[in-house]
C-alpha positions in Angstrom: 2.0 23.3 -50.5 2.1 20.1 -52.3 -1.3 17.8 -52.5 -0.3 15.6 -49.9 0.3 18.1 -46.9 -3.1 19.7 -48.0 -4.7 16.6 -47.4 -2.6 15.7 -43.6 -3.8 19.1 -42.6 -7.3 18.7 -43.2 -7.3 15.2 -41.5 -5.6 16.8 -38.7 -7.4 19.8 -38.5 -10.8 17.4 -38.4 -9.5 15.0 -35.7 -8.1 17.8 -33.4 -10.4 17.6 -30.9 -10.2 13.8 -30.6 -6.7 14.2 -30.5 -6.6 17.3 -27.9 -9.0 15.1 -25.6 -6.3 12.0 -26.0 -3.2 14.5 -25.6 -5.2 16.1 -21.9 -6.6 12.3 -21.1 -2.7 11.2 -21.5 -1.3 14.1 -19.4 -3.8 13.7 -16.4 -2.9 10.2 -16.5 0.8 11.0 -16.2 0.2 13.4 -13.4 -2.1 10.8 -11.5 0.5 7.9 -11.5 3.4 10.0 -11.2 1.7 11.7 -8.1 0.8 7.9 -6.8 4.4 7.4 -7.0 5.1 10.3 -5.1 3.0 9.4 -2.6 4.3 6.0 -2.1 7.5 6.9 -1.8 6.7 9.2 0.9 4.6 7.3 3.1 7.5 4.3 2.5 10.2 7.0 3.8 7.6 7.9 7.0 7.1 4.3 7.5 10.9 3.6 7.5 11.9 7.0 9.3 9.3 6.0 11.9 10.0 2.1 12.5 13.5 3.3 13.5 12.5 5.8 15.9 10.2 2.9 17.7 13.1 0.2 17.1 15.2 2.2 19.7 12.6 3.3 22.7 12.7 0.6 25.2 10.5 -1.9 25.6 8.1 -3.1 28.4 8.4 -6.5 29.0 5.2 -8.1 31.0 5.6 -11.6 32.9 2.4 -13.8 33.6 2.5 -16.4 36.4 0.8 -19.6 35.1 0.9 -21.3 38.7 -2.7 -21.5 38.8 -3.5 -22.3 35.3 -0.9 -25.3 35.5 -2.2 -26.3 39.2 -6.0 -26.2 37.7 -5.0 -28.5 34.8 -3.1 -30.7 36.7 -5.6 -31.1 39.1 -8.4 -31.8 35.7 -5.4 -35.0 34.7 -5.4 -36.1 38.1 -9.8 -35.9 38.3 -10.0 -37.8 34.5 -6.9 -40.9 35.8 -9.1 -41.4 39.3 -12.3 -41.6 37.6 -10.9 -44.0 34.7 
């Protein structure tokens, strides 16, 4: 082996825990955002999967009579113009 190659492998074969920590540190990080990803897209194809099931059941529809709300108030304007 040359000089030069001696002198890579012993730099190499110094730093090779450092670099075995960066290489595990990188492939958890690939796993966790590739996993978030996963995720994501699954809850987003629940989500959609589910609004559409809801979007065609029928829905209740509730009327409120406001007769006496209306009656009260007008009968507050008509109090507030006499006493003026």
């Amino acid at each position: 082996m040359s000089q030069e190659k001696v002198e890579r492998y012993k730099k190499e074969k110094a730093n090779r825990k450092k670099i075995m920590k960066k290489q595990r540190m990188m492939g958890i990080m690939r796993k966790t955002v590739l996993s978030l990803a996963a995720l994501a897209l699954v809850v987003w194809i629940g989500y959609s999967a589910y609004d559409m099931y809801d979007s065609d059941k029928e829905r209740t529809v509730a009327q409120v009579n406001y007769d006496a709300v209306n009656t009260y108030l007008n009968g507050l304007t008509k109090t507030e113009e006499t006493a003026e």
